[in-house]
N, C-alpha and C positions, 0 to 999 in steps of 0.2 A: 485255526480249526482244532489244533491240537489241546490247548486250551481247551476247549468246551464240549468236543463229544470222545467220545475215546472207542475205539474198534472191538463185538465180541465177539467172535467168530470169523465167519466167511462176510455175512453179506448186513450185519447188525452194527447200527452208530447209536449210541445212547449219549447220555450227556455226563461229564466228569465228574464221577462217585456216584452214579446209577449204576444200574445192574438188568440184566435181561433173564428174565425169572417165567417160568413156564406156573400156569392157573393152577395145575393140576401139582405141581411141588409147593407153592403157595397157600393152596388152600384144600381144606377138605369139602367136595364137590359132591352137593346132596338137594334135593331137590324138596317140597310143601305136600301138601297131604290134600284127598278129595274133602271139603267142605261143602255142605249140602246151603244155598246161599237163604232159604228159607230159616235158617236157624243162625245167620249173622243178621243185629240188629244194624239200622241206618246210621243209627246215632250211640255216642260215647255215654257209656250208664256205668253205675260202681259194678252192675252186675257184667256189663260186657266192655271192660276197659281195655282191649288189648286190639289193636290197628290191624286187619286183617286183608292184605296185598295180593290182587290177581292181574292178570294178563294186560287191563285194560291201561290206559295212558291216559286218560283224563283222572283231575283229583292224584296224580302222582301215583295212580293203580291201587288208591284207595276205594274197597268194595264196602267197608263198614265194620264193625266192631263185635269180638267176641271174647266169650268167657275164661278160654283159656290162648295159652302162645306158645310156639315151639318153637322162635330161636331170638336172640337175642345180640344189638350190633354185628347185623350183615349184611353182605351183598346181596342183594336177587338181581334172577332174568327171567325177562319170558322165555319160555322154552317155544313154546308153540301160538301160529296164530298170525296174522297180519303184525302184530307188535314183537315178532320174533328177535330177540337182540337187545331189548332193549333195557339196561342195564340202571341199576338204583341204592346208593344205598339208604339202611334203614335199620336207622336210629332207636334202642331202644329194645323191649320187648313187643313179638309182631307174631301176627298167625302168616301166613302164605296159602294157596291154592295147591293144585298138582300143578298147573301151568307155570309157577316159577319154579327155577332153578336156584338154587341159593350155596353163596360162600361163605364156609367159615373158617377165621383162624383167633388162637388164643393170644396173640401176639403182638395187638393193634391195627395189622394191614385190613382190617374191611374197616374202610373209611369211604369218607367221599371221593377224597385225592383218589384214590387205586377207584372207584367202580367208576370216575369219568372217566379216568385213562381208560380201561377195559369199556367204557361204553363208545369211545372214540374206533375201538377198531372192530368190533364183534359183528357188524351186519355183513364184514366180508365173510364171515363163516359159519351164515346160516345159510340154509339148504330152500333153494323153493321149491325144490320137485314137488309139486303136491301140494299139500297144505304146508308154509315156511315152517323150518325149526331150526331151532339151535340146543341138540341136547348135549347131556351131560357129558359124554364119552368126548365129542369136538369141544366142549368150552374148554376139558381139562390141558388141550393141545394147545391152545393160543398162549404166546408168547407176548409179555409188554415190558416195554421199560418201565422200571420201579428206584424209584426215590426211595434215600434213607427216612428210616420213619422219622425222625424228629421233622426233615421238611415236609413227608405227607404231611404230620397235622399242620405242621402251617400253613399248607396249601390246602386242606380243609377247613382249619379258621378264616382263609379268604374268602373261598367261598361260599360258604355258610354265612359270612356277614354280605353278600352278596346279593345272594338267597333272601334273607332277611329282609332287604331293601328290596328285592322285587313285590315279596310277598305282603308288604305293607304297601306297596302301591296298588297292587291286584284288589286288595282291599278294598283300597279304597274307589277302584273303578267300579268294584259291583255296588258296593255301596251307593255309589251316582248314578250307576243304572238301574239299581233296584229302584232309586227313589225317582229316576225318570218312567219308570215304569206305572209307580203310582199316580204322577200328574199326571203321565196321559191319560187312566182311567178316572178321572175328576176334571180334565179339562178340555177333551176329545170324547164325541159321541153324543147321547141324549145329554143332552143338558135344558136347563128348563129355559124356555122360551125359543128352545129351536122348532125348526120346520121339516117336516119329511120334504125330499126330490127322488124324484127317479135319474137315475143316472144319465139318462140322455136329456134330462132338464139341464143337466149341467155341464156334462162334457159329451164331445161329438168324438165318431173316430175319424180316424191320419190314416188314409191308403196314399198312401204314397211311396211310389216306387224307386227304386234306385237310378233312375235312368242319366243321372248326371255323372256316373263311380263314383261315387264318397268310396273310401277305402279302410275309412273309420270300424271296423267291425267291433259293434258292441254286446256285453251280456251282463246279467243281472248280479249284482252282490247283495247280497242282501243286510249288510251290513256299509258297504260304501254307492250303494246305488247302481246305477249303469256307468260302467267303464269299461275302457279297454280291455280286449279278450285277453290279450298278452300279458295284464297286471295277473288276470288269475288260472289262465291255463300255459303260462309262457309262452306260448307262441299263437298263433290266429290260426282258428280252428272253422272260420267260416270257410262256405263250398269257392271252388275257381270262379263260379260263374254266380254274381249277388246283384245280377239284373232284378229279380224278381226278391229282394232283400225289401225290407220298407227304409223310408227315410225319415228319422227322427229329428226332431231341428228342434234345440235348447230350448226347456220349458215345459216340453210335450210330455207326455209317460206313455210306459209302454208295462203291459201287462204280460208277464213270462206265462205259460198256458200248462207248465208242466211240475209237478213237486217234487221238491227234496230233501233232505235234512231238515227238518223242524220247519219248516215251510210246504205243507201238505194240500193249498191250494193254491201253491203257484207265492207268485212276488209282485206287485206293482212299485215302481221306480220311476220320478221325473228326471229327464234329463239336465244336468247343472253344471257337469264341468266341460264341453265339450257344445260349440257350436251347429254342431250335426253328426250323426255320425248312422249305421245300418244296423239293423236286428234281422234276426231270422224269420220269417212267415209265419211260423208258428204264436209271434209273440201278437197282441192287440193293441195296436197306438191310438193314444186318442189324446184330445187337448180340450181344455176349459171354452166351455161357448162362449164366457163373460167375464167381467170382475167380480160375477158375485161368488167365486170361490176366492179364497188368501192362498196360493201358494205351497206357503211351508207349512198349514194348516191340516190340507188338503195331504201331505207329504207326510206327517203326523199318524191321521186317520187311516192311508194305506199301511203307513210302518207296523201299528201297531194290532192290523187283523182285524178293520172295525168289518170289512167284505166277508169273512170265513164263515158268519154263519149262513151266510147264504150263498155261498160258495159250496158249501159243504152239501146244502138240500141239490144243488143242482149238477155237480160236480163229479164225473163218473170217469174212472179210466179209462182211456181208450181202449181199443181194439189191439193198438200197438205196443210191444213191450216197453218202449222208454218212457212209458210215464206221462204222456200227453194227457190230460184232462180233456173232457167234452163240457169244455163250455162255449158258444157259441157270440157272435158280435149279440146277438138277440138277447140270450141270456145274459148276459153281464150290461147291457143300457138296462137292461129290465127290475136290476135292484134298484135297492132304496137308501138311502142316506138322510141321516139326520143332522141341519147346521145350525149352529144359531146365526145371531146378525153380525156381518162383515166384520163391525167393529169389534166384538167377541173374538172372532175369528184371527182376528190379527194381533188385540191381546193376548189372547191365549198359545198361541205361537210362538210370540215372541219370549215367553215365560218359558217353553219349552225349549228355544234352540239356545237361553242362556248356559240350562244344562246340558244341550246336546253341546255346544262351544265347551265344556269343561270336560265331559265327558271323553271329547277330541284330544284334550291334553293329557289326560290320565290317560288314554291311551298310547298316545306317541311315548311318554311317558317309561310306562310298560315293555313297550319294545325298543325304547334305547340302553333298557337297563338290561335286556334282554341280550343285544345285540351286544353291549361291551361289555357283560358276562362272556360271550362265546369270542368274543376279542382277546381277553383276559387268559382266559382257560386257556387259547392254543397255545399262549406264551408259556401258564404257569406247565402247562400237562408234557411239553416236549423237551422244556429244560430251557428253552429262549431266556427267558428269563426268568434267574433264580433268586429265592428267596433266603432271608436267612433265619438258622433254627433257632 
């Protein structure tokens, strides 16, 4: 042990030739300027070239691009805000908000190396009372182990080539969903020589009750379908008593009745990986009256919102705060749907799940690169395993 971490203080182990260095001796601790966002453009122009960073964590708290920059190779944080804590650095010349905090030193330490580290420990010392923050006064107090700089950059060249490799696969997944995007709309919907149905020409609804416990509790993703509650709320969030739950049996779909996130009337999902399983009352089961719908066709046209505009005419909030829609078993048999002939149907399907099959892979993809990035990091960021300069 002695070998590898060495003792500072009382109650401090860092690793042999690191140092326990306080933010506030480290760096000079200065915070971004109010930006009116009506005068930052979306996109990079000679006229507005300069990367303009706020609070938000999608796009890496890229907001868009402006004409002038006030700091250059630094750290920022949010200061305030659901994202409180959350630590970046950035490369380059950059505008910032008032919502980040920003580190500077003339000496090489804002790097990548040093804002993981510091982004590894910061959320212990933001504040929720209220609205979360982490301002400048507590960031100057945190304490981190710090690597000599010769191995920060190397442990920023790791990760940086890291970075790299994720961000070319990121790529390449929008890229195949953009362009899955496009087949659906040229291969899903009117097309010439389809047929209008009413929706109960085609599918009947599933009352059926729980009355055998299935314990299966199911809810909507809308990106992997209906699965288990537990993949996406960790734990099972159905009531004690799911007597009066419906019972889904593989095949079936079931329509969630309520909006969320970029899903503003609701989600319809067949069920695929799971033999049976329960939904909440709220949701509407129903299953194909015939062969004459395909399946993963039918699974296509729900994915991609072919129901929303009519959804949308009949579709009212409820009474109750969480977001229930009033659409009724009545209203939803009562749209309309346009198919062409089976055999269509099945071609053009099969055209689409080759992409969605590759699309599956860039994603796994994504998040293995992801996953043995945060593998990586906890060895390079503690000292586990060291690098040479």
């Amino acid at each position: 042990m002695t070998d590898i971490v060495q003792k500072v203080g009382k109650k401090f182990l860092v690793p042999k030739g690191w140092s326990l260095v306080s933010i506030g001796d480290l760096f000079k601790v200065t915070r971004g300027k109010v930006l009116p966002m009506g005068l930052v453009s979306p996109e990079f122009t000679h006229a507005d070239p300069y990367p303009v960073y706020s609070s938000q964590t999608k796009k890496k708290g890229l907001a868009g691009f402006y004409s002038e920059y006030l700091y250059e190779d630094a750290i920022t944080w949010t200061t305030d805000g659901a994202n409180a804590g959350d630590v970046n650095f950035r490369p380059g010349k950059f505008y910032c908000t008032n919502v980040c905090g920003v580190l500077l030193n003339t000496h090489g330490h804002a790097n990548a190396c040093v804002a993981s580290i510091l982004n590894s420990v910061t959320r212990g010392y933001v504040s929720y009372v209220g609205n979360p923050k982490l301002m400048n006064d507590v960031m100057a107090t945190i304490n981190i182990p710090l690597p000599p700089l010769t191995e920060q950059r190397k442990i920023a060249e790791i990760l940086r080539t890291w970075d790299e490799a994720i961000e070319t696969a990121e790529a390449e997944l929008k890229a195949k969903q953009e362009r899955k995007r496009w087949m659906v709309d040229r291969l899903v919907g009117s097309l010439p020589g389809a047929k209008i149905f009413k929706m109960s020409d085609l599918f009947e609804r599933v009352v059926r009750r729980n009355s055998n416990g299935c314990t299966m509790s199911l809810t909507i993703s809308a990106s992997a379908g209906l699965v288990d509650q537990r993949e996406v709320f960790s734990r099972k969030i159905a009531s004690t008593d799911t007597s009066k739950y419906f019972l889904v049996k593989k095949g079936e779909y079931a329509y969630n009745r309520s909006h969320s996130n970029g899903n503003p009337y609701g989600v319809i999902r067949r069920l695929s990986r799971y033999e049976e399983g329960i939904v909440s009352p709220i949701y509407l089961v129903f299953k194909a009256r015939s062969e004459g719908v395909e399946p993963l066709y039918a699974d296509m046209l729900f994915e991609s919102g072919g129901l929303n505009k009519q959804l949308r005419k009949i579709a009212q909030e409820g009474a109750r705060a969480h977001g229930l829609l009033n659409v009724t078993a009545e209203d939803f048999f009562s749209m309309k749907i346009s198919l062409p002939a089976l055999a269509m149907q099945r071609e053009n399907a099969e055209r689409l799940s080759v992409i969605g099959r590759e699309i599956e892979i860039n994603s796994e993809l994504v998040n293995s690169l992801r996953e043995q990035k945060r593998g990586l990091m906890q060895k390079l960021l503690t000292g586990e395993v060291r690098v040479a300069a």
